[in-house]
KEROKOL-473050 format. One record per residue (C-alpha): x, y, z; residue in three letters; chain. Coordinates in Angstrom, 1 decimal. Layout:
N
> X / Y / Z / ala / A $
...
// end
This chain:
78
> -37.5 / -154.8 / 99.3 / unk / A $
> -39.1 / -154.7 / 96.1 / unk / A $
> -42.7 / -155.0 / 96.0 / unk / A $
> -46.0 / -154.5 / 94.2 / unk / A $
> -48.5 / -152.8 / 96.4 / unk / A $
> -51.7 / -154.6 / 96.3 / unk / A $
> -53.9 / -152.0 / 99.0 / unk / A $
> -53.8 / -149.2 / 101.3 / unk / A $
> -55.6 / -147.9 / 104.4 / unk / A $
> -54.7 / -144.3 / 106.2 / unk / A $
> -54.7 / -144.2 / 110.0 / unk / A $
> -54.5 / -141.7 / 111.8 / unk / A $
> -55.7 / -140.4 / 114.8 / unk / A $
> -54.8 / -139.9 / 118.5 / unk / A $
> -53.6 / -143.3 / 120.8 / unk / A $
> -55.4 / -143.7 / 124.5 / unk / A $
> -52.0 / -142.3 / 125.5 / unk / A $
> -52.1 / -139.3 / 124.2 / unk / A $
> -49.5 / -139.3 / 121.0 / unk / A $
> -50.3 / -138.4 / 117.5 / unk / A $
> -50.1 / -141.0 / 114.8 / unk / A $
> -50.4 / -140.8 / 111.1 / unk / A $
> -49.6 / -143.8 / 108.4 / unk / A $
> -50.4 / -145.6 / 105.3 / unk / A $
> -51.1 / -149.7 / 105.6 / unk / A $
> -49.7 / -150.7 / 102.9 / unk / A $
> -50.4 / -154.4 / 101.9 / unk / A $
> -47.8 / -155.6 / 99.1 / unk / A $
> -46.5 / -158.7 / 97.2 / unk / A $
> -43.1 / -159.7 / 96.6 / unk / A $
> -40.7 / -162.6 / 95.3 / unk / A $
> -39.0 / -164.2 / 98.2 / unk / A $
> -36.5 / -167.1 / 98.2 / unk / A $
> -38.0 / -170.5 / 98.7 / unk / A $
> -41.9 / -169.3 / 98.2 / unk / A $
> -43.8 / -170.8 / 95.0 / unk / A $
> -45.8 / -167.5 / 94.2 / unk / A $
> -45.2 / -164.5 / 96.1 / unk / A $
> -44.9 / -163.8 / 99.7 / unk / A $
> -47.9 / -161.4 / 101.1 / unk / A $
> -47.1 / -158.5 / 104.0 / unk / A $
> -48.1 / -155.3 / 105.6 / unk / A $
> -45.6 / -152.7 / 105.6 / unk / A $
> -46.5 / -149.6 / 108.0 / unk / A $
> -45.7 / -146.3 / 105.8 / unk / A $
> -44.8 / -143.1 / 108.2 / unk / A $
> -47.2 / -140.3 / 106.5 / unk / A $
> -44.2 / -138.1 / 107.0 / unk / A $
> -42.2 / -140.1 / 104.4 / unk / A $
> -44.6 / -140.2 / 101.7 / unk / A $
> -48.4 / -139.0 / 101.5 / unk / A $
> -51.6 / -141.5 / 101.0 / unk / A $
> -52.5 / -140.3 / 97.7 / unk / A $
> -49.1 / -140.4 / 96.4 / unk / A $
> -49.2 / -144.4 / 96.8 / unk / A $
> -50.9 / -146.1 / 93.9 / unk / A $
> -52.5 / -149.4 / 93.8 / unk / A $
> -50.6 / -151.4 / 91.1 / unk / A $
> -47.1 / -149.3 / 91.2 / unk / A $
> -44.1 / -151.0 / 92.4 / unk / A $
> -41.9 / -149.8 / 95.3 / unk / A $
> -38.7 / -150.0 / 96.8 / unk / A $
> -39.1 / -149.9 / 100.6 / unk / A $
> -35.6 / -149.2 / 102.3 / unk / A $
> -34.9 / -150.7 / 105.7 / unk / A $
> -32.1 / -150.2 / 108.1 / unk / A $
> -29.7 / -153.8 / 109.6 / unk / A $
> -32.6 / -153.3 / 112.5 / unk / A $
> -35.5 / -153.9 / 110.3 / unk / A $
> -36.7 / -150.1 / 110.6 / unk / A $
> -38.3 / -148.7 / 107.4 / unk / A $
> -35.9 / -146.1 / 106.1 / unk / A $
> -37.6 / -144.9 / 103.2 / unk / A $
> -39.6 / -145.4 / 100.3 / unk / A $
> -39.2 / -145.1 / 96.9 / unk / A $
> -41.7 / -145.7 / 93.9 / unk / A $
> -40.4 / -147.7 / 90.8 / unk / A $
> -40.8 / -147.0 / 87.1 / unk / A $
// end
């Protein structure tokens, strides 16, 4: 998906289980089929695939999902 990140937030912390967690919010815009505009979402950013300050308001991504919907990767766009 190719998308125009609009905002970020970092979480990261422990859960009430227990387990570790660490990722970027990412809020983003893209063109989807049928939508006058752009379609709006939250994608959830593993900090292990690409660090908080490496994501830049304004920049354009490709985010990579497996058949399952799992995010695969991320990759920033010139």
């Amino acid at each position: 998906m190719h998308a125009q990140l609009l905002g970020k937030v970092r979480r990261n912390g422990t859960s009430k289980a227990g387990k570790a967690y660490d990722f970027t919010a990412c809020s983003v815009s893209y063109s989807a089929f049928g939508v006058e505009g752009v379609q709006v979402s939250e994608v959830l950013v593993d900090a292990r695939m690409i660090q908080f300050d490496a994501l830049k308001v304004g920049d354009h991504y490709d985010f990579d999902y497996d058949s399952k919907g799992n995010l695969l990767n991320v990759f920033i766009e010139d």
